[in-house]
NULOBA-846507 format. One line per 2 residues: number of its first residue (from 1); their letters; for each residue x, y, z of C-alpha. Coordinates in pm, 1 decimal. Example, Ala and Ser with C-alpha at 12.3 -4.5 7.8 and 13.67 -1.06 7.14 Angstrom:
BEGIN
1> AS> 1230.0:-450.0:780.0 ~ 1367.0:-106.0:714.0
// end
This chain:
BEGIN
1> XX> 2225.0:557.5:-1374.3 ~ 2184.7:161.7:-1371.0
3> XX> 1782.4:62.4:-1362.7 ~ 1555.0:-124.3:-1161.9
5> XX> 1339.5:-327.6:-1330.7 ~ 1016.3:-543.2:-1177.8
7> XX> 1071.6:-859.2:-1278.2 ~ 727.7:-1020.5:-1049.2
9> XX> 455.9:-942.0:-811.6 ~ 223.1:-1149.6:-634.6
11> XX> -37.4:-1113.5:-329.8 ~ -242.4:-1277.7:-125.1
13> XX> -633.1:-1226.5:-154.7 ~ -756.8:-945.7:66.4
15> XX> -849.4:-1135.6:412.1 ~ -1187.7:-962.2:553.8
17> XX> -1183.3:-850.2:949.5 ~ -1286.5:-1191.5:1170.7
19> XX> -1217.5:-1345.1:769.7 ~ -1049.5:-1656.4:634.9
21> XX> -691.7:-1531.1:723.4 ~ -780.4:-1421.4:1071.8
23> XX> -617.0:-1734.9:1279.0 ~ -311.9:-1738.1:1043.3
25> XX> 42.5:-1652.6:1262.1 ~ 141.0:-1286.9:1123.2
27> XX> 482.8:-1454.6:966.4 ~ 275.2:-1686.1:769.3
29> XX> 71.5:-1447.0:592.4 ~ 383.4:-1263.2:506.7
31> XX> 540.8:-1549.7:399.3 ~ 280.4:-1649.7:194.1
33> XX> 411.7:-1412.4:-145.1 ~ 757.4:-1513.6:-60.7
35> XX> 683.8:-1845.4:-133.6 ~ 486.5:-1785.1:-412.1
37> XX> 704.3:-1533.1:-598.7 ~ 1009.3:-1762.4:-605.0
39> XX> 749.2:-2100.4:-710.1 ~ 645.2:-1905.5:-1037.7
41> XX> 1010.2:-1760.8:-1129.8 ~ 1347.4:-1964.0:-1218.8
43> XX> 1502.6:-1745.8:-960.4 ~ 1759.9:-1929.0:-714.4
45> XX> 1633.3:-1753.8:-413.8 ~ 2009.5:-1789.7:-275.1
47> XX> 2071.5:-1504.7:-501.1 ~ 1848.6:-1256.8:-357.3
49> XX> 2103.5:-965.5:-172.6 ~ 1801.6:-883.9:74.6
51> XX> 1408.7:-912.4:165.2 ~ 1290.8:-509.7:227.5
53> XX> 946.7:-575.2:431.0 ~ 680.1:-295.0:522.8
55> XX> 505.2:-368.0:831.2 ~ 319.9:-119.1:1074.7
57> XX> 226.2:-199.4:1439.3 ~ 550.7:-419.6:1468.9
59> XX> 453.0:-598.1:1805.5 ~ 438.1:-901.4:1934.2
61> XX> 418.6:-1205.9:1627.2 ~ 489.0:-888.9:1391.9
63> XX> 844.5:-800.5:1625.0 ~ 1154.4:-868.7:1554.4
65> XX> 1191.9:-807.8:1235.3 ~ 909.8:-989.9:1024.7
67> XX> 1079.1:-896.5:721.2 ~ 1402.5:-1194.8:802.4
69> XX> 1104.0:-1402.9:986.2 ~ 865.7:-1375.5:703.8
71> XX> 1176.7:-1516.6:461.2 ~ 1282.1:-1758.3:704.3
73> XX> 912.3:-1923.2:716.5 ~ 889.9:-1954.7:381.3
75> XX> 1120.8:-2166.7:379.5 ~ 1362.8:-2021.1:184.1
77> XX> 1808.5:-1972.2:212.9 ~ 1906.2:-1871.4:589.3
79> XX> 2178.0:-1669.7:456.6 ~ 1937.5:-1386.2:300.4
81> XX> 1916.9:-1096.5:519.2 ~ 1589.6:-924.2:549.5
83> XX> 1513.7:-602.3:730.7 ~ 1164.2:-421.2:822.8
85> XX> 1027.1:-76.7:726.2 ~ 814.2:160.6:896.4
87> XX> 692.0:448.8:713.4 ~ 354.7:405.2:811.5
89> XX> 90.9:301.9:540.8 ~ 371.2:350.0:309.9
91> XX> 596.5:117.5:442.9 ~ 611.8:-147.5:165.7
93> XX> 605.7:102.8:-85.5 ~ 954.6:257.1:74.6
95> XX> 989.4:-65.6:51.4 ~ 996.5:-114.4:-305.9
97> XX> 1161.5:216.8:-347.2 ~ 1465.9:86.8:-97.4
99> XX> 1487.0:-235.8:-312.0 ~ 1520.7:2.6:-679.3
101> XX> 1779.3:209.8:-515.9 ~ 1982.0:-49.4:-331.1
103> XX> 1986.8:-225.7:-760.6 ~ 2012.2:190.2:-870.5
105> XX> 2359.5:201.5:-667.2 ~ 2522.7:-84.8:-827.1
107> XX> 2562.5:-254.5:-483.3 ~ 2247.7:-492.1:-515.7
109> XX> 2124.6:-709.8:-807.3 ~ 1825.1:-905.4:-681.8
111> XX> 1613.6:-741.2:-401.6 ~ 1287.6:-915.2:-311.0
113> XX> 1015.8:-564.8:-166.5 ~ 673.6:-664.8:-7.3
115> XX> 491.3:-619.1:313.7 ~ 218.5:-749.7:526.7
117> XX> 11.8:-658.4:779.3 ~ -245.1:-929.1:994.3
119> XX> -486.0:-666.9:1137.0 ~ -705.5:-916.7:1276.3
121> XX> -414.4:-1046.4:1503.0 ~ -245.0:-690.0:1595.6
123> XX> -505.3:-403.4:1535.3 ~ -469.7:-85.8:1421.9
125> XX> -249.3:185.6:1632.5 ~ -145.9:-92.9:1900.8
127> XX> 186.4:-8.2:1873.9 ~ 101.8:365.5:1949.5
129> XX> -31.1:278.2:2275.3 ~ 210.0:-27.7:2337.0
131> XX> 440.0:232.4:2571.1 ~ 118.2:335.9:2805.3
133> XX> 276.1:58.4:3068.6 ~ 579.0:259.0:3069.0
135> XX> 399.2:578.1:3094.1 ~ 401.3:692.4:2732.3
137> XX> -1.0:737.8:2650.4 ~ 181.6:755.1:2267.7
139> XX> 455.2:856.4:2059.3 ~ 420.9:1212.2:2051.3
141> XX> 218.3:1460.7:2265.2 ~ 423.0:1357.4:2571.4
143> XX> 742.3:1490.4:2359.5 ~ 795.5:1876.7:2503.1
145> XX> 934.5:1935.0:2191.9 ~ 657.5:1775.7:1932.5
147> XX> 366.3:1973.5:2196.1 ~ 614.9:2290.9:2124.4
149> XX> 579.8:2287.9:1802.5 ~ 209.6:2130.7:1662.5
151> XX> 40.9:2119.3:2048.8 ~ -51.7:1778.6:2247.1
153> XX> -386.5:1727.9:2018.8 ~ -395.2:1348.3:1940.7
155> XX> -306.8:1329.4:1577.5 ~ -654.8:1134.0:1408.3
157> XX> -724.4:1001.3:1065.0 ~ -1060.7:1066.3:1087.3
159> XX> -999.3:1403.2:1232.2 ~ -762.8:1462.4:904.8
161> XX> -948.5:1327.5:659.9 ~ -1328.8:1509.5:762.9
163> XX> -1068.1:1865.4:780.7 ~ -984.2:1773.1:342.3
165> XX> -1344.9:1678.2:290.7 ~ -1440.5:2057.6:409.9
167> XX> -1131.7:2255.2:249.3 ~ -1153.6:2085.3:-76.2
169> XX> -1579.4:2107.8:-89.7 ~ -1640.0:1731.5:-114.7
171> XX> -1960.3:1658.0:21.5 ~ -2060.5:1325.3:222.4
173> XX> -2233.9:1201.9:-115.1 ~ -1917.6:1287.2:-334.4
175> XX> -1741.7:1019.8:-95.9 ~ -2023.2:775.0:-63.6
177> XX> -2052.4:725.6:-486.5 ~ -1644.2:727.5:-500.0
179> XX> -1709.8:437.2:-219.9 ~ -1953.1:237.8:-452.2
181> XX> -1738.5:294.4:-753.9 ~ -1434.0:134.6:-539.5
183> XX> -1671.9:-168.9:-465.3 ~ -1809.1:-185.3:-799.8
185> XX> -1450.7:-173.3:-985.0 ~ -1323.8:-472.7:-742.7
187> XX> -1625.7:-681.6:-832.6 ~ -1597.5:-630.3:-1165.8
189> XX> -1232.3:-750.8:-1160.3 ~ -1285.4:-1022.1:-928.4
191> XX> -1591.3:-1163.0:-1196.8 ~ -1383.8:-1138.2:-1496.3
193> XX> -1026.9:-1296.4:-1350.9 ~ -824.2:-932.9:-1416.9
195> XX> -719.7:-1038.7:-1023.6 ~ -644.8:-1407.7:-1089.6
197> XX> -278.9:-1360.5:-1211.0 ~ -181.3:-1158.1:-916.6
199> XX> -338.8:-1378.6:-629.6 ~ -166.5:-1660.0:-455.7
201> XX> -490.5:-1826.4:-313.5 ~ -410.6:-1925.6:61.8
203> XX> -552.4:-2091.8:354.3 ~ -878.2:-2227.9:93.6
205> XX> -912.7:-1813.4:-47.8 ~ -850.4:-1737.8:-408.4
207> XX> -1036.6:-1425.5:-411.1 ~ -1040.3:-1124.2:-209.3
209> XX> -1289.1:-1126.8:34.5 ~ -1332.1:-752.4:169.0
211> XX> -1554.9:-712.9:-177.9 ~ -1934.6:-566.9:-78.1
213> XX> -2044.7:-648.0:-419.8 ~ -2425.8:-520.9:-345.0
215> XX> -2286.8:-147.2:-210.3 ~ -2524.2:136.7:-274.6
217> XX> -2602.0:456.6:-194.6 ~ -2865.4:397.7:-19.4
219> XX> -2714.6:220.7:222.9 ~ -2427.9:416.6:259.5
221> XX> -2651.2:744.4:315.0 ~ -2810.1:532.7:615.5
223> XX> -2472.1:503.7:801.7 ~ -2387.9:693.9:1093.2
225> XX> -2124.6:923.4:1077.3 ~ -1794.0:791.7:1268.8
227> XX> -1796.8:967.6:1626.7 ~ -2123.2:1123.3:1562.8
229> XX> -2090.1:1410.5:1387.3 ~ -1902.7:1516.3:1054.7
231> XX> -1958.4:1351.4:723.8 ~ -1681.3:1028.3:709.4
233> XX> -1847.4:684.3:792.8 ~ -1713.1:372.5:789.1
235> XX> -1870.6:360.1:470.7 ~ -1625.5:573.1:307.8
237> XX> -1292.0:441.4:485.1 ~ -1051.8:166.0:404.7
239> XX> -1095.6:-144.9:557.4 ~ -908.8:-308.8:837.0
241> XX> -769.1:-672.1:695.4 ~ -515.9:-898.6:687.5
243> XX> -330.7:-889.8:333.8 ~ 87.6:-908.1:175.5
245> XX> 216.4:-876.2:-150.8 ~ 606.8:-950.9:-270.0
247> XX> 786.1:-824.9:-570.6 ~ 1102.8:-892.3:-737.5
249> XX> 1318.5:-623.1:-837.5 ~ 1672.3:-649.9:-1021.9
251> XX> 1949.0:-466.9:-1211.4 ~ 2016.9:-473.6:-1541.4
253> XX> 2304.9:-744.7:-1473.3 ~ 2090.3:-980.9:-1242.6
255> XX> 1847.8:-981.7:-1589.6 ~ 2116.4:-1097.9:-1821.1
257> XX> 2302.6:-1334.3:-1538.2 ~ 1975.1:-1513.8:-1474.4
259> XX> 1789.7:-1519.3:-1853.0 ~ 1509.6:-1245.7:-1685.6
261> XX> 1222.0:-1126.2:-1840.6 ~ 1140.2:-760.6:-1693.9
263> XX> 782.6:-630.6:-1671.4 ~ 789.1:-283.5:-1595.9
265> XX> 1103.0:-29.1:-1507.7 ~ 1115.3:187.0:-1218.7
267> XX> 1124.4:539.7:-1356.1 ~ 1065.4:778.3:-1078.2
269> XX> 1076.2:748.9:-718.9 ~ 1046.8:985.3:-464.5
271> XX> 927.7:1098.1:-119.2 ~ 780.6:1418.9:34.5
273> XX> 565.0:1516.9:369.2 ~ 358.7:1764.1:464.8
275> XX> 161.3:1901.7:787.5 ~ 182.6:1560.4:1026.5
277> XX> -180.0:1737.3:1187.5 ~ -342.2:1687.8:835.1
279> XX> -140.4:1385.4:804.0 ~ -369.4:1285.0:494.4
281> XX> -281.0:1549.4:232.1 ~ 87.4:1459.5:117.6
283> XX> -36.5:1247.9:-183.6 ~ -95.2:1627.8:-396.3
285> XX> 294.8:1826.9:-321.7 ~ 472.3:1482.8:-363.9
287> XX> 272.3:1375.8:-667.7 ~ 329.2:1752.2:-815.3
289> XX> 702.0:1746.0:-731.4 ~ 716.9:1351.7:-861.7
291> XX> 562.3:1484.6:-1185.2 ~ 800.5:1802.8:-1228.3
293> XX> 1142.9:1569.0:-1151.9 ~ 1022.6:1303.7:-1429.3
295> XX> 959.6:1601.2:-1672.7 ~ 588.0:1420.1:-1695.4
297> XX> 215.8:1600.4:-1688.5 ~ -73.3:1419.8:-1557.7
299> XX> -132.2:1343.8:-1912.1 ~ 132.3:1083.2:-1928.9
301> XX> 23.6:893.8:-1719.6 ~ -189.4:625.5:-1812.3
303> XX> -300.7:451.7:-1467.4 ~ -292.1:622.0:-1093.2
305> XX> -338.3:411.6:-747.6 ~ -390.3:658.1:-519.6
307> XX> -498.1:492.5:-166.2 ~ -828.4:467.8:-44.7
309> XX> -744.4:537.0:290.5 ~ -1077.2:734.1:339.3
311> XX> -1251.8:843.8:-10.2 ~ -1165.4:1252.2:51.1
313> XX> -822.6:1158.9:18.4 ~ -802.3:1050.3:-353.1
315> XX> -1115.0:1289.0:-410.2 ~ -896.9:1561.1:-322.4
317> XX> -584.9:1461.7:-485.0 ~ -773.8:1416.3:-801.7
319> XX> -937.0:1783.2:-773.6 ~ -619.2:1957.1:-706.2
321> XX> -456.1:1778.2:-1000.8 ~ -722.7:1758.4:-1195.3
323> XX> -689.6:1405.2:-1252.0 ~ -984.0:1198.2:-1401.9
325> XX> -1153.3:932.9:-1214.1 ~ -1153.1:727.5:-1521.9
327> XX> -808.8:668.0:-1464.2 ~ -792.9:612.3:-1099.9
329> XX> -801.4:323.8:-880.2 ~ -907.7:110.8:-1225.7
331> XX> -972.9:-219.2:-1057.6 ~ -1123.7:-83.5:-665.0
333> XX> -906.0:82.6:-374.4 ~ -892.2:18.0:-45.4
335> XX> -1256.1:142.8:26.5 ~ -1360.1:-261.1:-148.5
337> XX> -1025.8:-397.5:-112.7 ~ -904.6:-317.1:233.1
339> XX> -589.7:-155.3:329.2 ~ -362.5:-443.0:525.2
341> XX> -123.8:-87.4:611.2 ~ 228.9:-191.3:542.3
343> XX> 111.3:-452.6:287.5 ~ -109.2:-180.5:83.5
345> XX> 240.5:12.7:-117.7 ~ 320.9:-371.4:-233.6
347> XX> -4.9:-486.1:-276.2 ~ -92.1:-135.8:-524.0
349> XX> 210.5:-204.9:-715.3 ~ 101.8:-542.1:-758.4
351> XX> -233.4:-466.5:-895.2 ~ -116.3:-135.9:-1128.6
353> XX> 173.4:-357.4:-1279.8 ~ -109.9:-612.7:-1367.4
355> XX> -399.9:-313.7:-1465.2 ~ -131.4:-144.3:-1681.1
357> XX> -44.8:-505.1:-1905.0 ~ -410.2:-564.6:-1959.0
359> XX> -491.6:-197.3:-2091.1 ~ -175.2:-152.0:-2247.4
361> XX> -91.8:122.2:-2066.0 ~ 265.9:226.5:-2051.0
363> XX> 327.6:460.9:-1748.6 ~ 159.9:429.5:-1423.6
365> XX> 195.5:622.3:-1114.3 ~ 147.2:500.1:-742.9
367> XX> 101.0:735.7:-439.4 ~ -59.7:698.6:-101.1
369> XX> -98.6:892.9:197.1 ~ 84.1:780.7:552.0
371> XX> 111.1:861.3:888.8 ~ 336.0:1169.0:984.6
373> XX> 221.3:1370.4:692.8 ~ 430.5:1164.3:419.0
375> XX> 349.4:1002.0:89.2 ~ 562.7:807.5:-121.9
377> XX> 497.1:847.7:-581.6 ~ 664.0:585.9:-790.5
379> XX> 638.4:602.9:-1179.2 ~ 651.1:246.8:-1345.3
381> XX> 668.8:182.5:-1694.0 ~ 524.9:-93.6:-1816.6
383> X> 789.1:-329.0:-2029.9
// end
C-alpha cells in the first residue's frame, strides 16, 4: 500500500475564553495555519488536491463550509477544494486520517488536514440547540427511534465522564493531581521553547495562553463540583478556547516531485465507537483494536496524546491499558492547553510530531474521545 507521510504541522497558540483571539472572525483563526504552513514550506499551494477541515458547532461564521472559507482567506489558489468534517472532538483528527487515505489510494498526492474551532464566538453545543426554533430541543431524544433504543435522557459530558470516574475507582484527587501535572507539563514547555517550533504567533500571541502556571491542589480541592454534586469540577475539564492547527500530508510521489523532506509516516489509522450514553470511553476498545491491527503492544510506543477532555478520561484509558503516565500527554493536555474541539485531533498531532523529534522517540500514538461514543487512534512514526 502507497504511504502517507507528514511532511509539516503548525498551530496557533491556545486562545484563553474572553482571550487575545476572542474578536478574531472564525475563518481567520482557521486560516491562520494555512497561511503559515505553506510560508515555511517550498510547497506551490496550487498543488494541494484538497483542504480536509474539522470543525464542530458549524453555525453561523463557522457555516458553509469553513474548511474552502478558511483556504480561501488565507489567501491562497481558488481552485483548491476544501470540505468540512464533523466527527465531533475528533473531527480534525478524521481529518488527518481522510487526508492519509485519500494519498493511501493513489488518487491524492498533497492533502493539507487541520481544524479550528473559535469557542469564544460560537460556544459549545450551539449547534445542538440551533433546531429549537424549528421545534427540535436537539439532535436526538426527539428521534422515536434513538428514544427506542438508548431512552430520551440528554446525552452529558459531565454526566459521562463522573459515570468512568466511579467504574474505574478514580477518586476526585486522582483527577485534580493529573490536572496540575497537565498545567505543570505545558509550563514547562512553554519556559523552555519545546512549543516555539509549532506556534504561528497571531493577533500579538506567541504563546498559549490557557496555561495556569501557579495550579495546585489546594486550589483545586476548593472548587465546587460542576452541578453540585459528584466529583468533576471545572478544575479537572478541558478548557473552552479558540485554537487551529494545519498539517501537510503527501504520497510517496508528491515527496520526490516536489524535493520533500518527510517527518513522520502514518502507520496506523483507525476508528471505533462505543456506548453514545458513556460517550467518553471509546479511547480504551479503539486503542486495543489500533494496537492488535499494527501488531504493536503498549510497549512500542514511545509517546501517547490521549485528550484531556475531563482528567477520568485519560486516567481511565491509562488504567485499563496499563499505560504509564510518564509517557502521556508529555508536554500538558487539554486540562492547561484547552480543547478548541475540532481543532484539538490537529492541534495533538501537531504537538506529538514535535514531542516525539525532541525525545527521539520513534512511534507515537494519538487517540481522543468524541461525541457519539467514537474515538479516532493514529500511529505515527517519527522519520
Amino acid at each position: 500500500m502507497p504511504e502517507a507521510y507528514i511532511i509539516d504541522a503548525v498551530r496557533s497558540p491556545m486562545g484563553r475564553k474572553k482571550g487575545s483571539l476572542a474578536a478574531l472572525h472564525p475563518a481567520d483563526l482557521a486560516a491562520h495555519p494555512l497561511r503559515a504552513l505553506f510560508a515555511r514550506l517550498d510547497v506551490d499551494p496550487g498543488t494541494v488536491d484538497d483542504c480536509v477541515w474539522g470543525c464542530c458547532d458549524t453555525i453561523g461564521p463557522q457555516a458553509g463550509d469553513i474548511g474552502r472559507t478558511a483556504w480561501l482567506v488565507a489567501g491562497l489558489p481558488q481552485h483548491v477544494p476544501g470540505t468540512t468534517v464533523d466527527r465531533q472532538c475528533g473531527s480534525s483528527q478524521q481529518a488527518v486520517h481522510f487526508a492519509a487515505q485519500g494519498v493511501m489510494s493513489g488518487t491524492q498526492d498533497l492533502v493539507v488536514a487541520g481544524g479550528s474551532q473559535a469557542m469564544n464566538a460560537i460556544p459549545i453545543s450551539a449547534a445542538m440547540f440551533a433546531g429549537q426554533p424549528y421545534g427540535f430541543d436537539n439532535p436526538f431524544n426527539t428521534s422515536p427511534g434513538w428514544v427506542a433504543r438508548y431512552g430520551d435522557g440528554l446525552l452529558n459530558q459531565i454526566a459521562s465522564a463522573q459515570m468512568i470516574a466511579d467504574k474505574w475507582g478514580i477518586s476526585r484527587e486522582d483527577m485534580e493531581a493529573f490536572a496540575v501535572a497537565s498545567h505543570a507539563r505545558a509550563h514547562a514547555a512553554t519556559t523552555s521553547g519545546a512549543f516555539v517550533r509549532e506556534i504561528a504567533p497571531l493577533e500579538g500571541l506567541a504563546q498559549d495562553e490557557t496555561i495556569r502556571a501557579g495550579t495546585t491542589l489546594e486550589a483545586l480541592a476548593a472548587l465546587n463540583p460542576v452541578g453540585g454534586e459528584g466529583t468533576i469540577t471545572a478544575g479537572v475539564a478541558s478548557q473552552n478556547c479558540d485554537g487551529s492547527a494545519a498539517l501537510l500530508i503527501a504520497s510517496e510521489r508528491a515527496v520526490k516531485d516536489h524535493g520533500l523532506t518527510p517527518r513522520a509516516r502514518i502507520h496506523h489509522l483507525s476508528v471505533r465507537a462505543d456506548d453514545p450514553v458513556w460517550m467518553l470511553t471509546a479511547p480504551i476498545p479503539a486503542t486495543i483494536h489500533a494496537l492488535a491491527k499494527a501488531g504493536m503492544r503498549v510497549e512500542d510506543i514511545d509517546l501517547f496524546e490521549c485528550n484531556e477532555a475531563f482528567a477520568s478520561v485519560p486516567l481511565a484509558w491509562m488504567k485499563e491499558l496499563g499505560i504509564p503516565h510518564d509517557k502521556v500527554n508529555v508536554r500538558g493536555g487539554a486540562i492547561a492547553l484547552g480543547h478548541p474541539l475540532g481543532g484539538t485531533g490537529a492541534r495533538l498531532m501537531t504537538t506529538l510530531l514535535h514531542a516525539l523529534e525532541d525525545t527521539g522517540g520513534r512511534y507515537g500514538l494519538q487517540t481522543m474521545c468524541e461525541g457519539g461514543g467514537q474515538a479516532n487512534v493514529t500511529i505515527i512514526e517519527r522519520l
